[in-house]
LONU-444722 format. One record per residue (C-alpha): x, y, z; residue in three letters. Coordinates in steps of 0.5 Angstrom, whole numbers, plus 500, padded with zeros to 3 digits. Example, Ala and Ser with C-alpha at 12.3 -4.5 7.8 and 13.67 -1.06 7.14 Angstrom:
BEGIN
525491516ALA
527498514SER
This chain:
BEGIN
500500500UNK
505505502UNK
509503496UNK
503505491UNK
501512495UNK
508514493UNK
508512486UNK
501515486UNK
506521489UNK
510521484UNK
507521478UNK
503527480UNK
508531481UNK
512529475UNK
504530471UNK
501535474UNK
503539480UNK
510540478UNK
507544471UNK
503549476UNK
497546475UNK
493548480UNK
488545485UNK
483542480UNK
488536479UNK
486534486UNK
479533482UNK
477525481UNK
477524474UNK
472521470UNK
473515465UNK
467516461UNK
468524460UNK
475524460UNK
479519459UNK
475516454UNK
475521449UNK
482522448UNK
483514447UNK
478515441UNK
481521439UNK
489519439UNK
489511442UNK
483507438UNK
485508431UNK
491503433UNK
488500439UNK
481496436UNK
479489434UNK
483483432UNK
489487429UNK
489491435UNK
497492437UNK
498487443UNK
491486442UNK
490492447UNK
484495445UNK
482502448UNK
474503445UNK
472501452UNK
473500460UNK
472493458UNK
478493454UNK
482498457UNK
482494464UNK
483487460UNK
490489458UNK
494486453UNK
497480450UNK
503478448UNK
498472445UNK
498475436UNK
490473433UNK
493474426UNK
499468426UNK
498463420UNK
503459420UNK
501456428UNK
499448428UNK
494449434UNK
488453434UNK
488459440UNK
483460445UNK
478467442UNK
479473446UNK
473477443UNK
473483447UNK
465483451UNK
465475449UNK
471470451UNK
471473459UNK
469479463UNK
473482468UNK
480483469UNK
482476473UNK
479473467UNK
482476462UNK
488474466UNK
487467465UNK
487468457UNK
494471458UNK
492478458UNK
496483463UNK
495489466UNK
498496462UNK
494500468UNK
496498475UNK
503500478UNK
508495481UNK
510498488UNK
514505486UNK
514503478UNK
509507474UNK
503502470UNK
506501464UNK
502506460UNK
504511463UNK
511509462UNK
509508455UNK
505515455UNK
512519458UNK
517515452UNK
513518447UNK
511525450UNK
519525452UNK
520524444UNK
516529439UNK
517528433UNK
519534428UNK
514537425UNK
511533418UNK
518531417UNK
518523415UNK
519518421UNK
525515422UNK
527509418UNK
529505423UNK
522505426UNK
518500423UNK
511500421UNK
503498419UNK
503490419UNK
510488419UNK
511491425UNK
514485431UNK
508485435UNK
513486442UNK
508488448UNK
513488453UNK
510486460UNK
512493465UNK
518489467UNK
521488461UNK
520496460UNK
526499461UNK
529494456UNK
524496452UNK
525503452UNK
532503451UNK
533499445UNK
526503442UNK
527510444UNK
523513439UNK
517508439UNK
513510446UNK
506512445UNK
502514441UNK
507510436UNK
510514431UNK
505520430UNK
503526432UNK
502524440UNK
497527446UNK
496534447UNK
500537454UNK
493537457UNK
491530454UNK
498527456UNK
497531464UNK
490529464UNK
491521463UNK
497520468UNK
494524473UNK
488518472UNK
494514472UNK
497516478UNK
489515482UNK
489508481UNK
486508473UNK
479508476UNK
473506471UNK
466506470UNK
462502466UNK
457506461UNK
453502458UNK
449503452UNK
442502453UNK
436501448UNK
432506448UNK
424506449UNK
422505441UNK
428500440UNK
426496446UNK
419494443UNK
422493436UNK
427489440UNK
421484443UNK
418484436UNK
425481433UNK
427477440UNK
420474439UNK
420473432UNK
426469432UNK
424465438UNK
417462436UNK
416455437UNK
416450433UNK
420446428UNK
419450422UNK
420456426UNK
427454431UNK
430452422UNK
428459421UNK
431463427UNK
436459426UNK
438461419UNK
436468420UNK
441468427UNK
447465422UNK
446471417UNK
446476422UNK
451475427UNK
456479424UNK
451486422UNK
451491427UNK
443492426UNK
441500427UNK
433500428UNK
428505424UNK
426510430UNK
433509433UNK
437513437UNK
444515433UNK
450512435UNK
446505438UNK
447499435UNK
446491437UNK
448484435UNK
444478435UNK
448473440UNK
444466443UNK
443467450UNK
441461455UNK
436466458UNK
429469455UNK
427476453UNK
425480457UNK
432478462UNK
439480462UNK
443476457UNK
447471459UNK
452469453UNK
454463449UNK
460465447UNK
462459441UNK
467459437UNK
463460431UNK
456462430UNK
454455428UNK
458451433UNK
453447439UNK
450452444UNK
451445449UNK
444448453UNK
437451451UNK
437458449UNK
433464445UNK
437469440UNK
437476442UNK
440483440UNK
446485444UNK
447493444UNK
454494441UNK
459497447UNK
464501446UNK
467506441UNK
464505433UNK
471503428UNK
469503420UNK
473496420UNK
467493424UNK
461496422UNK
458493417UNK
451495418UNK
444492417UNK
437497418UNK
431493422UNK
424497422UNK
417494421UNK
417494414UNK
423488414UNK
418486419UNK
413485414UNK
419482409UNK
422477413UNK
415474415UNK
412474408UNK
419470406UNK
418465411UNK
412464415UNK
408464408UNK
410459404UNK
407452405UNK
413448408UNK
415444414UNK
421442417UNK
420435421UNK
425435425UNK
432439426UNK
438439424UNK
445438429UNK
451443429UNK
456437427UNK
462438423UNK
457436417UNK
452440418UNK
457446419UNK
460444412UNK
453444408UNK
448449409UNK
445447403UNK
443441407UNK
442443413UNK
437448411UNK
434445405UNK
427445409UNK
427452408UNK
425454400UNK
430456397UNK
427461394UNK
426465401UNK
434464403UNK
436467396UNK
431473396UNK
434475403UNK
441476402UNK
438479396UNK
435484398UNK
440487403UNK
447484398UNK
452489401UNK
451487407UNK
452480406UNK
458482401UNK
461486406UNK
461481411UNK
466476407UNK
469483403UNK
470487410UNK
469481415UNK
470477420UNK
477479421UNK
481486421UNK
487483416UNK
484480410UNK
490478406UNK
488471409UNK
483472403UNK
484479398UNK
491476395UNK
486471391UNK
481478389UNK
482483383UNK
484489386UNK
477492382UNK
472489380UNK
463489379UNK
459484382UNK
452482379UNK
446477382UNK
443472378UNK
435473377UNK
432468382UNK
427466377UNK
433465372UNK
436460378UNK
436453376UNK
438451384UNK
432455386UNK
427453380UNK
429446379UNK
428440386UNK
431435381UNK
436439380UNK
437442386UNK
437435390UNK
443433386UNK
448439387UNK
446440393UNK
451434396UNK
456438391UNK
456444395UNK
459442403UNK
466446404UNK
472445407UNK
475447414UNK
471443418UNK
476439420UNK
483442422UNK
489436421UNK
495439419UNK
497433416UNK
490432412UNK
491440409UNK
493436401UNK
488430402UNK
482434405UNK
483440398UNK
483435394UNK
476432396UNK
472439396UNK
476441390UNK
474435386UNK
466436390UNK
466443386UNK
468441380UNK
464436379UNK
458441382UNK
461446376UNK
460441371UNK
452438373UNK
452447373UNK
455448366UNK
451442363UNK
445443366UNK
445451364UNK
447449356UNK
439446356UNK
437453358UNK
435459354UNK
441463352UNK
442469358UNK
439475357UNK
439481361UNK
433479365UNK
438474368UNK
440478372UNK
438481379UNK
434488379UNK
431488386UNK
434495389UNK
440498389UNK
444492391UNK
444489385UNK
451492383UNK
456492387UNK
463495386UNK
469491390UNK
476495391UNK
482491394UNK
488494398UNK
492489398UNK
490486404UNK
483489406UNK
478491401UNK
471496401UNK
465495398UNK
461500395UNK
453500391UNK
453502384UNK
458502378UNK
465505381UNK
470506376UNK
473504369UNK
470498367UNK
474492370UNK
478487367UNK
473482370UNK
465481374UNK
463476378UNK
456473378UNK
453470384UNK
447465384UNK
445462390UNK
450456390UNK
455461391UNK
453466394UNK
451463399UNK
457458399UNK
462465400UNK
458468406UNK
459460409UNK
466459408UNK
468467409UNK
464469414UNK
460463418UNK
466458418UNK
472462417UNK
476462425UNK
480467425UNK
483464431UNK
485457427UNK
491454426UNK
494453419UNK
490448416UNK
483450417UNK
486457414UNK
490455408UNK
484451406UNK
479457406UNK
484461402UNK
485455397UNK
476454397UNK
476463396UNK
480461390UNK
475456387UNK
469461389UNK
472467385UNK
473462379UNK
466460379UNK
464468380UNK
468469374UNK
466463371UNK
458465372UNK
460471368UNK
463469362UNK
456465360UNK
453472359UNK
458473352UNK
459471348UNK
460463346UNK
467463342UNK
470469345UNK
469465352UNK
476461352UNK
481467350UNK
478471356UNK
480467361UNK
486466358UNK
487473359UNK
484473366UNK
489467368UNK
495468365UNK
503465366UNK
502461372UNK
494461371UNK
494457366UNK
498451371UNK
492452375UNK
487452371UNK
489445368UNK
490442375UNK
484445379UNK
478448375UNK
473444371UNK
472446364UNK
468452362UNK
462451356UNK
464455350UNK
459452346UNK
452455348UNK
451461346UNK
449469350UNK
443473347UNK
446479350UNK
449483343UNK
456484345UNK
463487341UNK
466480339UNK
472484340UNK
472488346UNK
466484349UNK
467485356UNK
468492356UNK
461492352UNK
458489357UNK
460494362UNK
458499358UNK
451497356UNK
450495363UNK
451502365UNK
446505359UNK
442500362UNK
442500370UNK
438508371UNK
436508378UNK
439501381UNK
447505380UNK
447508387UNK
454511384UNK
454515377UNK
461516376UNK
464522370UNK
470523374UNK
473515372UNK
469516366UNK
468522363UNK
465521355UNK
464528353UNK
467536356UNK
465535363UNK
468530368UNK
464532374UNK
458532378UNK
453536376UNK
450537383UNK
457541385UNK
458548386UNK
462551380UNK
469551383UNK
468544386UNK
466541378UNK
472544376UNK
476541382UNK
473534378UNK
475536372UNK
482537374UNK
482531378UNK
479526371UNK
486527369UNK
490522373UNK
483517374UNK
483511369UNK
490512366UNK
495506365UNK
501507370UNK
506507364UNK
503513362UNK
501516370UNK
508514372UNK
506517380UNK
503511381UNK
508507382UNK
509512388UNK
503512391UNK
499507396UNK
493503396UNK
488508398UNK
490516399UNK
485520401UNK
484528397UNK
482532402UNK
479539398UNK
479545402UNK
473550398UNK
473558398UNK
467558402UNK
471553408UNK
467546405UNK
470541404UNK
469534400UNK
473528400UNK
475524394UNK
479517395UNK
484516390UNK
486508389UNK
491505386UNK
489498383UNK
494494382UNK
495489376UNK
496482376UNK
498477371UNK
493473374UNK
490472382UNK
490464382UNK
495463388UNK
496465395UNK
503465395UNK
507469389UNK
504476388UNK
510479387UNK
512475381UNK
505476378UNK
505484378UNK
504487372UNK
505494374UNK
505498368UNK
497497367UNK
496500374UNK
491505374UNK
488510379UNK
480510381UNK
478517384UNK
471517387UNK
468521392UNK
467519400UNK
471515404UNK
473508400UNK
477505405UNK
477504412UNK
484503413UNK
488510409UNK
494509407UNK
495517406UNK
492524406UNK
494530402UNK
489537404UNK
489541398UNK
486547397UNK
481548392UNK
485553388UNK
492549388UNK
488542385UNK
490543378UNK
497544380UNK
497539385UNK
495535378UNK
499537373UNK
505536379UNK
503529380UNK
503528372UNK
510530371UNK
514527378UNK
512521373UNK
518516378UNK
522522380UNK
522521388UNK
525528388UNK
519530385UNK
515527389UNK
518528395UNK
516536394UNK
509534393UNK
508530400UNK
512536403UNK
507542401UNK
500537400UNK
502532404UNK
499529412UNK
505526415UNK
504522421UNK
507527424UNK
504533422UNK
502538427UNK
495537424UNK
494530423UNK
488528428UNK
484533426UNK
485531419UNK
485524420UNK
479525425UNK
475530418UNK
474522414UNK
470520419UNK
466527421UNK
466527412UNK
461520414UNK
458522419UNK
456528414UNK
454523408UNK
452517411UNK
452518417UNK
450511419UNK
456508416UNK
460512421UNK
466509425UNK
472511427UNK
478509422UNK
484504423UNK
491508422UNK
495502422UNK
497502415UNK
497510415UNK
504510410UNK
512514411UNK
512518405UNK
């Protein structure tokens, strides 16, 4: 005791008191109100979700007294799956969490300091100079080494690492937020628990969903679950609702109207082990975008829901287990379930459902985006045009074809299990291919034009990637087209399956079956042109190695049947692309002149006349080929122009840079099949990326020099370098949060829903 009262002492002389501050340091300091906020502000863009350093994730209470963890969630090379740490889930309580390997940063030890405040006082000792780069020999984003000193490995830390106290590498706290966290610090680190709770209107919308999900009943009990399965990702946002109040759906072993009381299993379909009822689980903590994959519930959807399940005249007799076989083949475990009322729902919202194998379950993607174009379109099949939904004989055929890997995580079996799944696809891909040569040829009608979540645009950034509704940028150099097998499949195997705490055999066998899904994608895609031109545009698509790959794992194409879509033989594709645009009206959510830009003008006609000029100077650098825009092979995946009007408004553009490949057939390699001369810029506004990997801020009026710079820096580093300096947001630049922060408020502002803090992990040493 006497020992923590002096270091108490100590570190309020050395925070407060010695720097003339007065009686209120005296004052008790609230977490909520005080501390909270400057987490969010400086902490939570490194310190969120799975890829959280040391796994220390401030956007709580919760999770600041949990601590960290030298235990990495991202390690894909580890033979033994680890025990889940989802914060709110896996523990509660500091004893807990220590069980699970965590260790506390907030508690001093005797008359040392808790090691935050340790590591707060080696990063405020060291600022960094003023938009100047970072040193060389502080390493960055994802290679970083995971090191999470424990408070009495500090002082070696320290030595050997200098420069690298918090916040890491970037314009760190304010003196006022640095004194205001050291003096909570030195008071023992005290925090309350604010939870968020529903109000009144999302309270009986709550009962309505809870009821609907727990009916009684065989057929009911089916449906629940189908439903819970497909929502256990989104964070539901209710019509009426407060802002900012969001839920999940868990299972819990007490009813409505109880406190929940948790089943925490490692995935949504694992045994619950005892009784339980679905229900919605306000979100805690600090919203971050990389986890925010949004789902709107109201009384209409109400409506919907009952309309698509509960109307139809089918019954379920008995219900199915939560077995590895059942885990593996959704299609069988609900095939009680008409067909066409699970494809209809995961149509009516597709974004969400693409954002939760695109954006989620993980934080890291790689584990999947290194099979992926860096852009490309997504399309649905017309329910009515779906084999798999029209046709029971059909249907009852593949259905057994369709059970993915990953269940089964034995190291040594990885070759044995791919081959076995592998070979079940193709044979699926042949019953598909020889079946739809009986149909009528493809029209337009074959595709899905439901709502604005027909068409979809995917942009990758190496290892995370974002999905936007309408057509975003040039034509691609591919499209996928998903049918219910598929889609459903995707969701499956990417989001329900998929264990981000898994060993090496379960996650090489979700990345080699992510392979095969996106050749079906394509596959799909190709039916729609035409017959003969079929075989020399998958060539094109799997150049070099691609060609081993399609001759060892992927079933042949049909290039017999023909397409009743009158396309350009010689540029079919692109003619696709096109007339789907001429064609989509109100269903493309995202009109596009500045990536391409048909006549005089490149911009939207709803801007002002300075930011349509803004527009058109920015055209210029979108949808060139980096031999002819040589700055591309300068820039990072997804940069952010910040534009700063006349009139103090501002618009925010992404500006991506799309990497081309040879083909995207392997998990390992990429470098070998890198095409760099065919990279090209896509420019659209918003913020496309919850990872930034850059930030100019660019006055208005400077952006046709800012333009014509950025053409002739070409490869000149130099060049370049002078760009960064007069338009560029280093990670030390005296302004870098405010900046940073304004995405975010840019969100708020236009989708306000959407908004979330974002990630600064990947946030580039230019």
């Amino acid at each position: 005791m006497v020992h923590r009262l002096i270091a108490a002492a100590f570190a309020l002389f050395t925070s407060g008191a010695a720097l003339g501050q007065g009686p209120q340091n005296t004052a008790a300091i609230s977490y909520t109100r005080d501390i909270q906020p400057i987490f969010t502000e400086k902490c939570v863009a490194c310190h969120a979700c799975n890829d959280a350093a040391c796994q220390l994730n401030l956007g709580s209470a919760e999770g600041a007294s949990r601590g960290a963890s030298k235990i990495p969630v991202y390690q894909g090379d580890r033979s033994q799956a680890v025990a889940p740490t989802r914060l709110f889930y896996d523990a509660s309580g500091p004893a807990a969490w220590n069980k699970l390997g965590f260790s506390s940063v907030l508690d001093s030890r005797g008359s040392q300091a808790a090691l935050m405040a340790r590591m707060l006082e080696l990063g405020h000792a060291k600022p960094l100079v003023p938009n100047e780069k970072i040193p060389d020999n502080i390493v960055l984003g994802l290679n970083r080494e995971n090191m999470c000193p424990l408070p009495g490995e500090f002082d070696a830390y320290a030595k050997a690492h200098p420069q690298e106290g918090m916040p890491l590498a970037v314009t760190g706290l304010t003196d006022a937020q640095y004194r205001t966290l050291q003096r909570w610090l030195a008071q023992g680190a005290p925090v309350e628990q604010n939870p968020i709770r529903p109000s009144a209107n999302e309270a009986a919308q709550i009962a309505d969903w809870e009821a609907l999900l727990n009916r009684p009943g065989s057929s009911e009990a089916l449906v629940g679950r189908w439903l819970y399965e497909h929502l256990f990702l989104a964070h539901v946002h209710f019509v009426g609702g407060e802002p900012g109040h969001f839920f999940q759906w868990v299972r819990s072993r007490t009813p409505s109207g109880q406190p929940i009381d948790l089943i925490a299993t490692r995935r949504p379909n694992d045994p619950p082990g005892t009784d339980f009822y679905y229900r919605l689980m306000p979100v805690q903590g600090v919203i971050v975008h990389k986890t925010h994959i949004t789902y709107p519930l109201g009384p209409n959807k109400l409506k919907r829901v009952k309309q698509l399940f509960y109307s139809g005249d089918w019954h379920a007799t008995s219900l199915p287990g939560y077995g590895p076989r059942h885990r593996s083949n959704p299609f069988e475990t609900f095939e009680a379930i008409p067909a066409v009322a699970r494809y209809q729902f995961m149509l009516d919202n597709a974004e969400y459902f693409v954002r939760t194998f695109i954006r989620g379950p993980v934080c890291r993607g790689q584990i999947a985006t290194d099979v992926i174009r860096d852009n490309f379109w997504a399309l649905f099949q017309e329910p009515a045009h779906d084999r798999y939904i029209t046709d029971a004989k059909y249907r009852a055929e593949a259905t057994p074809l369709l059970a993915m890997p990953g269940q089964i995580d034995d190291v040594g079996s990885i070759l044995s299990l791919w081959h076995a799944y592998r070979d079940k696809r193709n044979d699926y891909e042949s019953l598909r291919r020889d079946t739809y040569a009986e149909m009528p040829p493809p029209s337009w009608s074959t595709l899905w034009a439901g709502n604005d979540n027909a068409l979809l645009s995917i942009f990758r950034h190496f290892d995370s990637a974002s999905v936007t509704k309408g057509l975003i940028g040039d034509v691609p150099l591919t499209m996928w087209l998903f049918d219910y097998p598929l889609l459903e499949r995707t969701y499956y195997q990417l989001a329900v399956n998929f264990d981000v705490y898994g060993n090496v055999s379960h996650q090489a066998q979700t990345r080699l079956y992510f392979d095969l899904i996106r050749n079906g994608a394509e596959v799909n895609f190709l039916r729609l042109l035409p017959a003969d031109k079929r075989g020399a545009i998958l060539s094109n698509w799997y150049q070099n190695s691609g060609k081993v790959k399609m001759w060892m794992d992927y079933e042949d194409i049909d290039t017999d049947t023909p397409s009743a879509l009158k396309l350009d033989p010689h540029h079919s594709v692109r003619d696709f692309g096109l007339k789907l645009i001429e064609r989509s009206g109100s269903l493309n959510a995202a009109p596009d002149p500045i990536n391409r830009c048909t006549g005089a003008y490149c911009s939207r006609p709803q801007m002002n006349e300075e930011f349509r000029d803004v527009e058109q100077s920015l055209s210029r650098l979108a949808s060139r080929p980096a031999a002819g825009l040589k700055v591309i092979g300068q820039l990072p995946e997804a940069t952010m122009l910040r534009i700063e009007g006349q009139d103090g408004k501002r618009q925010v553009y992404s500006m991506l840079r799309n990497r081309a490949h040879s083909n995207v057939a392997f998990m390992l390699g990429e470098a070998y099949r890198y095409q760099p001369g065919l990279d090209t810029l896509t420019l659209y506004p918003g913020v496309m990326s919850s990872y930034p990997n850059f930030m100019f801020n660019v006055p208005a009026s400077d952006v046709p020099e800012f333009v014509e710079d950025m053409e002739a820096a070409r490869d000149d580093k130099a060049r370049f370098e002078r760009i960064v300096m007069r338009w560029g947001v280093r990670r030390s630049h005296p302004q870098f949060w405010q900046y940073f922060h304004d995405l975010n408020s840019y969100i708020k502002e236009t989708e306000p829903v959407e908004a979330g803090v974002l990630d600064m992990n990947r946030y580039e040493n230019l």
